[in-house]
N, C-alpha and C positions, 0 to 999 in steps of 0.2 A: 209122048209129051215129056217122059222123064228123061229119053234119051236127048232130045234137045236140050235141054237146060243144062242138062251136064258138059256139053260139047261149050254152051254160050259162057257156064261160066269156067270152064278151062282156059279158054278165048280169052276171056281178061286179065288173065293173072299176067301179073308183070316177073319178068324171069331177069330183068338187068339187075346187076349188083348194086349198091350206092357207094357214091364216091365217099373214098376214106379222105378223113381229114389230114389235113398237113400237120409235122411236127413243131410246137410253136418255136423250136432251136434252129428249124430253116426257114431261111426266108424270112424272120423277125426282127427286122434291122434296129428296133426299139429297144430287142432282149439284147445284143449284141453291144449299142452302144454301154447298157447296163454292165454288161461282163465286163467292158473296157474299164468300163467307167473306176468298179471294184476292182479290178486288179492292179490301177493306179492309184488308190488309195491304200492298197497292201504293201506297194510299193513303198509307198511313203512311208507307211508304219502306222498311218490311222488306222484302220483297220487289221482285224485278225487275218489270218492266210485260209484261206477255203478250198481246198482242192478238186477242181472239178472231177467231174471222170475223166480218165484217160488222159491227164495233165498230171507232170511233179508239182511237187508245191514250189511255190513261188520262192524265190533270197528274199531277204529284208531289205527294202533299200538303206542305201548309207552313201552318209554325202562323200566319202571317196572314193566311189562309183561314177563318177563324174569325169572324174578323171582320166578313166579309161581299163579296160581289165589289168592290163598288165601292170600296171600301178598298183593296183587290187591285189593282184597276185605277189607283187615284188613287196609288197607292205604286210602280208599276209606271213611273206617269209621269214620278214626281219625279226630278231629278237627283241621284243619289249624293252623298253628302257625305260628306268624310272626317273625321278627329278635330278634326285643326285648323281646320275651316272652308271650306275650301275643295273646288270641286268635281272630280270626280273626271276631267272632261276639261281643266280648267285647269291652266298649267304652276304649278310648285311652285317654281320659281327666285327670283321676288321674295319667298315670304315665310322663305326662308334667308337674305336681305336684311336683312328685318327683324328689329330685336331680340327683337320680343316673339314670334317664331316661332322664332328659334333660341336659346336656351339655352347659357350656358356651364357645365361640370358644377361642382356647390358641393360641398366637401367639408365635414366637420364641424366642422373648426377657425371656418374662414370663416362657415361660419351663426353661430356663437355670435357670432366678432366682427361680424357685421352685424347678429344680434339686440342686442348691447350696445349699438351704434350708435344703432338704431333707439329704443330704452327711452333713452340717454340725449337725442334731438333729442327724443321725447315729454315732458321733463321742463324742456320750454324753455318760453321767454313764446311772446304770440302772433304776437309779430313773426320770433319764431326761426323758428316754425311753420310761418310763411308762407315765410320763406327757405328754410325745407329742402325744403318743398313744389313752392316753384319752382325747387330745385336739383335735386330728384327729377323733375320735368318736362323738365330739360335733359338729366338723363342718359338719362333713358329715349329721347327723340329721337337721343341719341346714342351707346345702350349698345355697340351693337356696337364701335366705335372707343375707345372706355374701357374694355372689356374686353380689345381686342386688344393698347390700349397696356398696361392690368397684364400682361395674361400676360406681354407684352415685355419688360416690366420683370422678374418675376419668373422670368421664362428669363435673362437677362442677371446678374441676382444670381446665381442655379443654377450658372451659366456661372463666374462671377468665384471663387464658394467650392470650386467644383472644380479650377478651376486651381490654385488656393491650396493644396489641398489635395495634387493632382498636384506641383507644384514645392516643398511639402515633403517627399513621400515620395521623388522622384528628385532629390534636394539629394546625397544622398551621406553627409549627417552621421551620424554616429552618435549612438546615446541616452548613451553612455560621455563626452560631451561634456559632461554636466550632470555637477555633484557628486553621487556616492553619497549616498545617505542614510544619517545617523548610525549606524541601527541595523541597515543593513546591513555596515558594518567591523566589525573584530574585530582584538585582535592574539594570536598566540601565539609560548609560550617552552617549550621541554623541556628537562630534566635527565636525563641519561644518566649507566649504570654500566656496569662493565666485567662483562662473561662469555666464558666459555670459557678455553682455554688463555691463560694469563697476563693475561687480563681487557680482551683487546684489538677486543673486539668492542662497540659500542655498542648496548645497551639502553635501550630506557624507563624511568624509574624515578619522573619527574613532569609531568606538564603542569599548567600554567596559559594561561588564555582570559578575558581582559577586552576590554570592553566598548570604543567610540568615545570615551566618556568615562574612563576607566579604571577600572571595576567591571567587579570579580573576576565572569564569567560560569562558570568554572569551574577548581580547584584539587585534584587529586588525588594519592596516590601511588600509583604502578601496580606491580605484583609481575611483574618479566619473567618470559616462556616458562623461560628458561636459568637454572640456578642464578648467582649473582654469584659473580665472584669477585674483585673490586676495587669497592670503592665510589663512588670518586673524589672524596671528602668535601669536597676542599681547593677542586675546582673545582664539583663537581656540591650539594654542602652535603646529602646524603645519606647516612643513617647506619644500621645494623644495624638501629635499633628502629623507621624508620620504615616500616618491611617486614614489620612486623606486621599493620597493619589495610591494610594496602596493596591496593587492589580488583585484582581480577586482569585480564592485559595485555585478551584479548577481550575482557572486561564496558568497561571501560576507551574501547578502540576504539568501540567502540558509541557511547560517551556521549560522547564527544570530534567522532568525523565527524555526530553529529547535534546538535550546537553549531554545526560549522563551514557546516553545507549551506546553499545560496545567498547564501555570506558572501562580501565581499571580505576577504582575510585577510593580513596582514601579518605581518611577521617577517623578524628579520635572520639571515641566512645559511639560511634558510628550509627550503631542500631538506635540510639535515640534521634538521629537525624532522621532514618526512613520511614521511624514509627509516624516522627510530624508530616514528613512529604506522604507518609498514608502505601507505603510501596516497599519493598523488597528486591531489592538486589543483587543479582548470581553472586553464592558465595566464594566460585572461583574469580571473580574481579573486585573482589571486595577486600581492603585493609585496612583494616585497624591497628592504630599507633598505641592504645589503651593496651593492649593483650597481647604486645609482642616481646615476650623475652629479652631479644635481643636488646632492644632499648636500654628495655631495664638495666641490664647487663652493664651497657655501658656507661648510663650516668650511675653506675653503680647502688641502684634499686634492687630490693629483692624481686626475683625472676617472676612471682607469683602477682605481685603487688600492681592494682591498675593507680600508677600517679597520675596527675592531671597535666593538663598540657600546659600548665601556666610552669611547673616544676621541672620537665622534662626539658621543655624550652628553656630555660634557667642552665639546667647542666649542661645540657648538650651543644647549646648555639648561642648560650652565655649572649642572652638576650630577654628584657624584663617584656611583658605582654599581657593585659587585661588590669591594667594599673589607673589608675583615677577614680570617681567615683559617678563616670558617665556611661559606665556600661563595659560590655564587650564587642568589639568590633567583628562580624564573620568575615570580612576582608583579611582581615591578623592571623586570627586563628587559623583559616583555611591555610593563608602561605604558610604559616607555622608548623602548620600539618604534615604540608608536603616536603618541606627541608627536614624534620627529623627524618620521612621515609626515605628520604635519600641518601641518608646517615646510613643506613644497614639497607638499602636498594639491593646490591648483588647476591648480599648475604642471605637476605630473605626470600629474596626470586628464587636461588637456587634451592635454598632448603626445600620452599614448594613445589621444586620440580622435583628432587630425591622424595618426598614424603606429601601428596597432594591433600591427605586427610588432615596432617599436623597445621 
């Protein structure tokens, strides 16, 4: 029994080999188109270069491959040449030498004026022609040194109106050195009344603002804060009914400091004018005829002495003013004002530019 069994199962044992698989590199016409596929992309340059086995690596393609090898080859051989001409193992020293290699940069102005140039030497005879031509021959053999000498020159101009420039701004002078202009003076005059207990407090009651020329730029009567209670008629020439249509003091103010803003402003005894307007005045546009020497000076006052401007106006412009016994006029006085400043105008401007604190 055991011998049988061993005979039956020898019997089935299978003794063929199994069939080996194929390599998926033959016969995979799928792997194949792939290969293709990548080696045209390497080609191109999308792709990196993968070297199979038993293959060089791939050239890069390049578009003058196109053309044919020997083109490849014959371009391969030639020496590089750069923009300017020259080759790319040559030094580049001599032609920064040369003018027609180096360039100075043109701005727009310069093109026009050398297009002008050009259009008018075109509009010569032919002997002109021939001059310019040969003068165009000289400079090109020698642009670079004719450009070096303009720049020189026009660095050296550059040079000279800056300095000019510099040693007027660190001079020192001031612009208060020049005469104002007409229409920036002004003069003014105010008439005041009494308020309060026994009328001893000074109010607004008029101003007047003329002009450089003496036109009247502004004429008002103004209604103080404070009831009146002295008019002052005999000095101030202000009376009960002028207090009717009289514009009231703030509306007043208003119209009055936007008369005066970036004025030089004049007036005699002056601070009692802004004390009434309620306002203060840059003391660099402010003059006063009361406390200027000079005046004095010349109607022959002592230099210290504030006269009045009824007195000054008498010597100086030999003209009577605040006479009757209707008052004082601010229309008078202001012009008044303004022609003695005009009396010592140059004298005075300047001094205040030499000395701004005196």
């Amino acid at each position: 029994m055991e011998e049988g069994t061993m005979s039956d199962l020898l019997l089935n044992l299978d003794t063929s080999l199994p069939a080996q698989p194929k390599k998926a590199s033959e016969g995979n016409q799928k792997h194949q188109r792939f290969i293709k596929r990548r080696q045209f992309l390497e080609r191109k340059g999308f792709l990196k270069q993968k070297q199979l086995p038993g293959q060089a690596p791939l050239p890069r393609w390049d578009a003058s491959q196109k053309h044919g090898g020997a083109d490849c080859e014959r371009d391969r051989k030639r020496p590089k040449v750069d923009k300017k001409g020259a080759s790319a193992g040559q030094d580049r020293k001599p032609l920064r030498e040369d003018s027609s290699a180096h360039r100075t940069k043109t701005f727009p102005k310069e093109k026009a004026a050398r297009g002008a140039k050009d259009s008018g030497s075109q509009g010569g005879n032919a002997s002109g022609g021939a001059t310019a031509s040969s003068k165009a021959g000289s400079t090109a053999g020698g642009g670079s040194s004719v450009r070096h000498n303009g720049a020189q020159a026009n660095g050296a101009a550059g040079e000279i109106r800056r300095v000019a420039l510099l040693s007027e701004f660190e001079s020192g002078l001031s612009p208060v050195l020049l005469p104002p202009k007409p229409n920036k003076v002004v003069a003014i005059d105010c008439e005041m009344v009494g308020t309060g207990p026994g009328g001893r407090v000074s109010d607004l009651a008029r101003c007047s603002v003329v002009s450089y020329h003496g036109d009247v730029m502004y004429d008002k009567y103004v209604r103080p804060l404070s009831p009146i209670t002295n008019y002052r008629t005999r000095w101030s020439g202000i009376q009960r009914h002028h207090m009717k249509n009289a514009v009231p003091f703030k509306v007043a103010q208003k119209e009055i400091l936007k008369v005066l803003s970036g004025k030089i402003v004049v007036g005699h005894a002056i601070h009692n004018d802004f004390k009434a307007l309620k306002y203060f005045h840059p003391k660099s546009l402010t003059r006063d005829t009361s406390k200027n020497p000079l005046l004095n000076r010349k109607a022959g006052f002592p230099e210290n002495e504030q006269a009045s401007l009824k007195r000054l106006t008498k010597q100086l412009l030999h003209r009577d003013i605040q006479v009757g016994n209707k008052g004082h006029s601010s229309v008078e006085d202001a012009r008044a004002t303004m022609e003695l400043y005009k009396v010592v105008e140059d004298e005075w401007e300047r001094q205040l530019a030499t000395s701004p604190q005196d």
